[in-house]
N, C-alpha and C positions, 0 to 999 in steps of 0.2 A: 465338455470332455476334451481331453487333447490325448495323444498318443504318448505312449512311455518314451518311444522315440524322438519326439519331439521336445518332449520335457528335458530329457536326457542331453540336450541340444543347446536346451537354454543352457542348462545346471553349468552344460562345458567351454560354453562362449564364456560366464567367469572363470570359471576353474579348470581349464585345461587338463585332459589325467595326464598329456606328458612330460606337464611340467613336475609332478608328483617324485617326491624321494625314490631308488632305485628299489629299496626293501619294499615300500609301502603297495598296496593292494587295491588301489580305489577303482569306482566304477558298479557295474551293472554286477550283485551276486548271487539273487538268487531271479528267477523269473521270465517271463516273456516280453521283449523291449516294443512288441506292436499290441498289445494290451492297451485299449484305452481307460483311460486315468481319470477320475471325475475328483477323490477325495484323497490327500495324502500327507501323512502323519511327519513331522520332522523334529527329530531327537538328535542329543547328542551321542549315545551309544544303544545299539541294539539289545536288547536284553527279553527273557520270557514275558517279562511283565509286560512292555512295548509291545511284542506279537501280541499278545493275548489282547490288548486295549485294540489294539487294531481292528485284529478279528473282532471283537464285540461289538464295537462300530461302526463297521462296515469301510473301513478302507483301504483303498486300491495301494497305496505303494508308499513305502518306509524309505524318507531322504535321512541318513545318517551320517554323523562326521566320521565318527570311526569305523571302519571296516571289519567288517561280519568275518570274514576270512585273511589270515594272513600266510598259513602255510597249507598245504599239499594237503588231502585227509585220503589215508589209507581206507579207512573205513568214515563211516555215519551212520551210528547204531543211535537209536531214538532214547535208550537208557542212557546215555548221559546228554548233560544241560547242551550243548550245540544241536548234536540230534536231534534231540526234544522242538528245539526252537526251528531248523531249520525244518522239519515236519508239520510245525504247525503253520509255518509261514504258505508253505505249499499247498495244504490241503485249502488251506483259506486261499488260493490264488493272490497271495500279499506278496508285491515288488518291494525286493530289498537294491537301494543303489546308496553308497558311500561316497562321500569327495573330502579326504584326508589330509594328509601334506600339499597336495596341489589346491586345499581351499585354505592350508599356512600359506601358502605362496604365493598365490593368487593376488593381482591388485585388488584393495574392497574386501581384501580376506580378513579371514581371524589375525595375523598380524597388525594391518593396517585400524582393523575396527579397534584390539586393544590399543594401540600406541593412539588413536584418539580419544579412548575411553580418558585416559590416563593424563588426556592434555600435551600430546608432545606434540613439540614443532622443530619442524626443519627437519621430517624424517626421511629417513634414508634406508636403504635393504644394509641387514647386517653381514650376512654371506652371500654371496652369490651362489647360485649352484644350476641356473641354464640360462642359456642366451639363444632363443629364436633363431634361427636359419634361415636365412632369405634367399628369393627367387625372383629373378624379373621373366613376366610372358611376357610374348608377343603375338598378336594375332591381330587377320587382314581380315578386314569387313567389308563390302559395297558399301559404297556411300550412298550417305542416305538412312544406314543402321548402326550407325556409327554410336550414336545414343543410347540406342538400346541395349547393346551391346556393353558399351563401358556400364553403363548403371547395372546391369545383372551382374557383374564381374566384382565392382567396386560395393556393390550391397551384401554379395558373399564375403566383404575381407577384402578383397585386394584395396590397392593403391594409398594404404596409410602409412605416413611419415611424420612423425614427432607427432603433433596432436591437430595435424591435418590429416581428413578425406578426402578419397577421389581422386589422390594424386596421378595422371595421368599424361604421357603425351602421345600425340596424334601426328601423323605425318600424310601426303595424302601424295598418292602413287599410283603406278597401273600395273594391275595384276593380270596374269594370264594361263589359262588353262585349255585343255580339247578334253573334254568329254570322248570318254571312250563307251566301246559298247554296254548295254544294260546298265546305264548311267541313267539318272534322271536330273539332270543339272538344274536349278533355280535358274541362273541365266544362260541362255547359250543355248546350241542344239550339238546333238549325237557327230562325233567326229570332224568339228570346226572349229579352230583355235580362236578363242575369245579376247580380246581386251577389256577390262573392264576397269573402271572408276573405283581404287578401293582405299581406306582408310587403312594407315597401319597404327595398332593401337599398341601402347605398351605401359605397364606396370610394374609396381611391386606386388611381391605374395607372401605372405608368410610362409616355411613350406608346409605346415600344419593345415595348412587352409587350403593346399595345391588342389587336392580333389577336387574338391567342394565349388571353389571358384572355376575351374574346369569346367565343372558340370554347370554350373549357372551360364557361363558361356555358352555350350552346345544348346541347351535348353534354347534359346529365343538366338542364337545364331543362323541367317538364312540358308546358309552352302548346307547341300549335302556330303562333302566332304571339306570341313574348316582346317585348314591351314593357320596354324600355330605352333610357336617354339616356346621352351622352357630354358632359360639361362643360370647358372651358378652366379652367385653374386657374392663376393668381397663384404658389402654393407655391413655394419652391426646391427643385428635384430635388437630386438626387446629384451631386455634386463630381467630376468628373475631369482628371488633369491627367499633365504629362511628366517625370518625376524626381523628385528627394524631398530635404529636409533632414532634418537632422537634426545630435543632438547626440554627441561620443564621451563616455564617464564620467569620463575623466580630460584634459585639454588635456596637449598632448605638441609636440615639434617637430616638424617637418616631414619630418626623416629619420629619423626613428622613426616617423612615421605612415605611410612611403611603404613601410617594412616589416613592418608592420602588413598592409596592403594585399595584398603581395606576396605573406604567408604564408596570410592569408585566402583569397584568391584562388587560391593554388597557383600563380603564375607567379614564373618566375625574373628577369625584371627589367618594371621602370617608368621613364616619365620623368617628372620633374620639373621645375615651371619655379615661380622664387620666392626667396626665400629659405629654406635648409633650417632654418635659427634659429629661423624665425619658429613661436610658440606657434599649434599646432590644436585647435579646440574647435568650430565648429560646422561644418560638414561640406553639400556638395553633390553629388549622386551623379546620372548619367546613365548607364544602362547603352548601350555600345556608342559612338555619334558623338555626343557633346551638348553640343559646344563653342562652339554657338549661346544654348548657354542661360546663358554666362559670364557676362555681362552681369547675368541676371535672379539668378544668385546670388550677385554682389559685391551687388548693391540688396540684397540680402534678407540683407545681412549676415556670409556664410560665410567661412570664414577659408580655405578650397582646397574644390575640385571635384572630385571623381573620376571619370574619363568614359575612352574611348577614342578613336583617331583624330584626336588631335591637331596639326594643321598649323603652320608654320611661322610664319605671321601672325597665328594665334590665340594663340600663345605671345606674341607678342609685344603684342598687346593685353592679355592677362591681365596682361602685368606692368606696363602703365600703368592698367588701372584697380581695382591693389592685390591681386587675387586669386591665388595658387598653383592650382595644377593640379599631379595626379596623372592621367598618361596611362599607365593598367596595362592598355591596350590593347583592340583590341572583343571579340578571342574569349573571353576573360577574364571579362570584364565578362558576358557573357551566355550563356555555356556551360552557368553555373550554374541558370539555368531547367530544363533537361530532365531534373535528378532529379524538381524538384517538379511537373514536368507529367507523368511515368512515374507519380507517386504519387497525384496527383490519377484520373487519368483509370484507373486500380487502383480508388482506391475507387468513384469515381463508377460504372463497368462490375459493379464487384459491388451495388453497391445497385441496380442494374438486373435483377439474376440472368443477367452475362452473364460466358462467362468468356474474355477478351478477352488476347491475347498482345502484351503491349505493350515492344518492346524499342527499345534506346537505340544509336544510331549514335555508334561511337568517332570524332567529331570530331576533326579536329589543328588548332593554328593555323598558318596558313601561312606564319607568318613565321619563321625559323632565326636563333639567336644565333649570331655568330663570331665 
């Protein structure tokens, strides 16, 4: 078993909710997050038929891409389908938790997984839309704990810079305090000013992770009252952003790429808007609805988009400002998340020493060729 809390932990060490779109909802929606968790089902959208398999099954908590909730409810009368669903979920003790736009955004996300379905290289984020906020702490240890200390700090998150760990430095100096009354000082006695032998440690932090790493500090830090500052820092954090470019190995036409797609994908048809002549070589991918982001990837050069959800006016913008679209539709598009989150959240639970039953809900798409 592991704790919903803890689950919830791994889920957002990938997927961060604040890097998530500003509308979007994800996160903990229906349940109790200290609930422990032995079995849990993972779909791509919630629905009566999901509760009910659940309930029948006997499992503890619903990972969803899509979000159970997006706006406010006045009411939640059980006569209609939310109601209904969020009732059943309840009475059965079923956790519902989401990770939406921040598991599009996410490195290792539903972006990244398609634009490698798809064979591209040289990918790159197609919009930006947040950039991490950095902090550097600093904090004085006695030497001697100096070890301890950095590794609990740099195992919660701190000290990463480009695609190094640990990045830390150490200075070593003499600190000093007097213990005042009803103190119980680690070194030193009741009103005698101390010198002492101390490390001064310093880092980066993400500030997402400022808590976190805080607390891993005090945790195995020896003072009873630890001495540490927290700095604004200039740096640029982390990159994140909604979709990806990228290149195919070979330029191809456009109805040869749209079967490309098809077979990658596993779906039996697409649409297309463009000329099917027209040679494809560099590539714009949105998993799911990203036909907002048309625009940003004629600017950035792509020769077609590959997205789902395609409307009737977006088509027709695409084709005045020279872009091609492949609409291979949204279940398509983002289905393919939930092996590599069944496989993720496998390892992550065993390197925990937990052993966690984590099964995949047979989505359909619900649209019918005829």
């Amino acid at each position: 078993m592991i704790s919903c809390k803890m689950l919830i932990q791994i889920l957002e060490k990938w997927a961060m909710t604040n890097i998530a779109l500003d509308w979007d909802n994800p996160g903990l929606a229906v349940g109790d997050p200290s609930k422990d968790i032995s079995k849990v089902l993972l779909t791509l959208t919630v629905t009566q038929e999901t509760v009910d398999f659940a309930s029948k099954n006997d499992f503890d908590m619903i990972i969803s891409h899509h979000p159970l909730f997006f706006k406010p409810f006045k009411s939640l009368r059980t006569d209609t389908p939310i109601g209904k669903l969020v009732s059943t979920a309840v009475k059965n003790d079923i956790i519902i938790y989401s990770a939406h736009t921040n598991m599009d955004i996410a490195y290792g996300g539903i972006n990244d997984i398609l634009a490698n379905t798809l064979g591209l290289e040289q990918v790159e984020i197609l919009k930006q839309t947040y950039e991490e906020k950095l902090k550097k702490i600093v904090v004085f240890v006695p030497k001697g704990y100096e070890d301890t200390v950095r590794d609990a700090m740099c195992d919660a998150g701190a000290g990463h810079i480009g695609n190094y760990s640990h990045c830390t430095f150490n200075i070593n100096g003499t600190g000093t305090f007097k213990p005042l009354s009803g103190t119980h000082p680690f070194i030193g006695e009741e009103g005698k000013l101390e010198k002492v032998d101390e490390v001064r440690i310093e880092t980066i932090i993400p500030e997402s992770l400022q808590t976190k790493v805080i607390d891993a500090m005090l945790k195995v830090h020896p003072y009873e009252e630890v001495a540490f500052d927290i700095y604004p820092v200039e740096n640029q954090g982390k990159i994140y952003g909604i979709g990806r470019m990228g290149y195919i190995n070979e330029s191809m036409p456009l109805k040869e790429f749209c079967e490309v797609v098809k077979q990658k994908l596993k779906t039996p048809y697409v649409r297309a808007v463009g000329d099917l002549n027209k040679e494809i070589r560099k590539v714009a991918i949105c998993g799911g609805a990203g036909a907002d982001l048309l625009q940003t990837a004629a600017l950035n050069g792509a020769d077609v988009m590959v997205t789902g959800d395609l409307k009737y006016h977006e088509a027709v913008d695409a084709g005045e400002i020279g872009i091609a679209v492949i609409d291979a539709g949204h279940f398509p598009t983002e289905n393919i998340l939930l092996s590599a989150l069944k496989n993720y959240l496998d390892n992550e639970s065993k390197q925990q020493n937990k052993e966690i039953d984590f099964h995949i809900f047979e989505n359909k798409d619900p649209f019918i060729i005829i």
